[in-house]
DOMAR-849211 format. One record per residue (C-alpha): residue number from 1; residue in three letters; x, y, z. Coordinates in steps of 0.2 Angstrom, whole numbers, plus 5000, padded with zeros to 4 digits. Each point is the difference from the previous one (the first is absolute). Layout:
+-----+-----+------+------+------+
|   n | res |   px |   py |   pz |
+-----+-----+------+------+------+
| NUM | ala |    X |    Y |    Z |
...
+-----+-----+------+------+------+
end
This chain:
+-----+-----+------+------+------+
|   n | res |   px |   py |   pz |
+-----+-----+------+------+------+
|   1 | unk | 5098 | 4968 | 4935 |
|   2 | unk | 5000 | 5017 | 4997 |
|   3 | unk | 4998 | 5010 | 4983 |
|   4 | unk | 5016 | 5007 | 4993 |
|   5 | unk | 4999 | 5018 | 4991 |
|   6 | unk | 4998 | 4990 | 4983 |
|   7 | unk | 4987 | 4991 | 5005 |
|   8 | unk | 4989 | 5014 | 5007 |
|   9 | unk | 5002 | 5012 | 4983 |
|  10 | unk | 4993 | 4982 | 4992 |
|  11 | unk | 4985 | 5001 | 5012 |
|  12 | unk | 4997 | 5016 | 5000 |
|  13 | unk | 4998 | 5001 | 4983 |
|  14 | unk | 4989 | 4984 | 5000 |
|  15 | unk | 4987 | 5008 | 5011 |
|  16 | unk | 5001 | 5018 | 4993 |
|  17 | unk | 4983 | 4997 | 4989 |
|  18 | unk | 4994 | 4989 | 5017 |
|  19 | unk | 4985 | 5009 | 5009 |
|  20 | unk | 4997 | 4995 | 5019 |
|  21 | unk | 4992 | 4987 | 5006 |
|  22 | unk | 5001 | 5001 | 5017 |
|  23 | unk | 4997 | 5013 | 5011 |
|  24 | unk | 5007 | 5006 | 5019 |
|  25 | unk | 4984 | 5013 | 5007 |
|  26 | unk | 4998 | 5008 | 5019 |
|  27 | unk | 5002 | 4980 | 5007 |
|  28 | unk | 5018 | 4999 | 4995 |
|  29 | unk | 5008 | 4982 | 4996 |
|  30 | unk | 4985 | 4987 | 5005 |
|  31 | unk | 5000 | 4983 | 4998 |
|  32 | unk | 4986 | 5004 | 4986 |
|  33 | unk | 5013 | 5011 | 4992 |
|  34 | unk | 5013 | 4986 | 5000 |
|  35 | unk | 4988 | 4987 | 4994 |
|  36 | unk | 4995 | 5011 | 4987 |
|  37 | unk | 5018 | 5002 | 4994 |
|  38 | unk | 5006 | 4982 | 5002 |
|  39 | unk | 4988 | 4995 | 4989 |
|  40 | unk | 5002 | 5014 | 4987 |
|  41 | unk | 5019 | 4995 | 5002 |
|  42 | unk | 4996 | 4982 | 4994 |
|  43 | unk | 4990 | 5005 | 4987 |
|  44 | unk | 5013 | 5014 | 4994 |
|  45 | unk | 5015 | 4998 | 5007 |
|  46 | unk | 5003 | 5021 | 4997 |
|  47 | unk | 4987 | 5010 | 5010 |
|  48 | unk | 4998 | 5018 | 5002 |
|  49 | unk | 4992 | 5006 | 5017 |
|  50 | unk | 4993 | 5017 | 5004 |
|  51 | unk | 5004 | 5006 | 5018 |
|  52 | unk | 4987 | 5014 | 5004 |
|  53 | unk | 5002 | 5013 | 5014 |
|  54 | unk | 4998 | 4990 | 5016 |
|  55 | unk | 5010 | 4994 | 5015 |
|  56 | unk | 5013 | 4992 | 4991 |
|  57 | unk | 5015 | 5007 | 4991 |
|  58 | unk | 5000 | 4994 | 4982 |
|  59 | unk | 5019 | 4993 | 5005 |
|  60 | unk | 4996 | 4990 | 5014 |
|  61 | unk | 4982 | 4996 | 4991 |
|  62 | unk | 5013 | 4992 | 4987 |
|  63 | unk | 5010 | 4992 | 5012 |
|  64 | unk | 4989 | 4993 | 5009 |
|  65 | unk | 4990 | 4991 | 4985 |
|  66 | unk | 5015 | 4994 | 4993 |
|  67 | unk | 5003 | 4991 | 5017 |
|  68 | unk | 4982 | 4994 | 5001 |
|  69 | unk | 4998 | 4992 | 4983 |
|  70 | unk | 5019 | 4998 | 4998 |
|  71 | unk | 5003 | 5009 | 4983 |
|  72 | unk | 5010 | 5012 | 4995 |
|  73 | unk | 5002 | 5021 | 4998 |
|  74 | unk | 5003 | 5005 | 4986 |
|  75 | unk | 4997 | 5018 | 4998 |
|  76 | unk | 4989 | 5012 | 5015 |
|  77 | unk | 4995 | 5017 | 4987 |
|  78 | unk | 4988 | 5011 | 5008 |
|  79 | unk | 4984 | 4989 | 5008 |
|  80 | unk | 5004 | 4987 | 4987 |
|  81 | unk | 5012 | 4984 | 5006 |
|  82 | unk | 5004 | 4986 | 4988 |
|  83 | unk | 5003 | 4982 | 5008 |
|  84 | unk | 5006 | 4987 | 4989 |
|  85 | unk | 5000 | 4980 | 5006 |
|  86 | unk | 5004 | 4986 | 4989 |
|  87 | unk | 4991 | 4986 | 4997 |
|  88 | unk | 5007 | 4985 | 5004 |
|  89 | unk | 4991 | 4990 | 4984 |
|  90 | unk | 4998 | 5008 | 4984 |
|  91 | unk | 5007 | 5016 | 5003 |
|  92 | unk | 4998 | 5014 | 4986 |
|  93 | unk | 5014 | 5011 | 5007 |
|  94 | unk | 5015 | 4996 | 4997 |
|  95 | unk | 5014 | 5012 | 5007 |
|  96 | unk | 5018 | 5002 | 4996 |
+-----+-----+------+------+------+
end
């Protein structure tokens, strides 16, 4: 389902202080990047990623995670994408 204006301002504010944690270089989206994020996405549910100058737009770079490890865009700023997946069990984000 996707965010609604409400919920991205919530998100946005919640990964404000966030540093990245996962990083797109020269290969693009990998499969090492999308394992990297899946499992920072469990762990966090709110993940920043970098998107450094490479082949991919940082548009489509945040597309195309999203669609890889099925989360959601909450805010593209710069390099710096914000991805947000609930947890199914024992979810610390609750949004309005």
């Amino acid at each position: 389902m996707p965010l609604t204006g409400k919920q991205r301002r919530q998100l946005r504010a919640l990964g404000h202080h966030l540093s990245p944690v996962v990083q797109v270089g020269q290969g693009g989206i990998t499969p090492g990047v999308i394992s990297a994020a899946e499992q920072a996405l469990e762990d966090h549910e709110l993940i920043k990623v970098r998107v450094g100058d490479g082949p991919v737009d940082r548009h489509e770079a945040a597309e195309a995670l999203a669609t890889a490890t099925h989360s959601d865009v909450a805010q593209v700023l710069g390099h710096t994408l914000l991805l947000f997946r609930k947890r199914a069990k024992d979810s610390k984000i609750d949004l309005v």
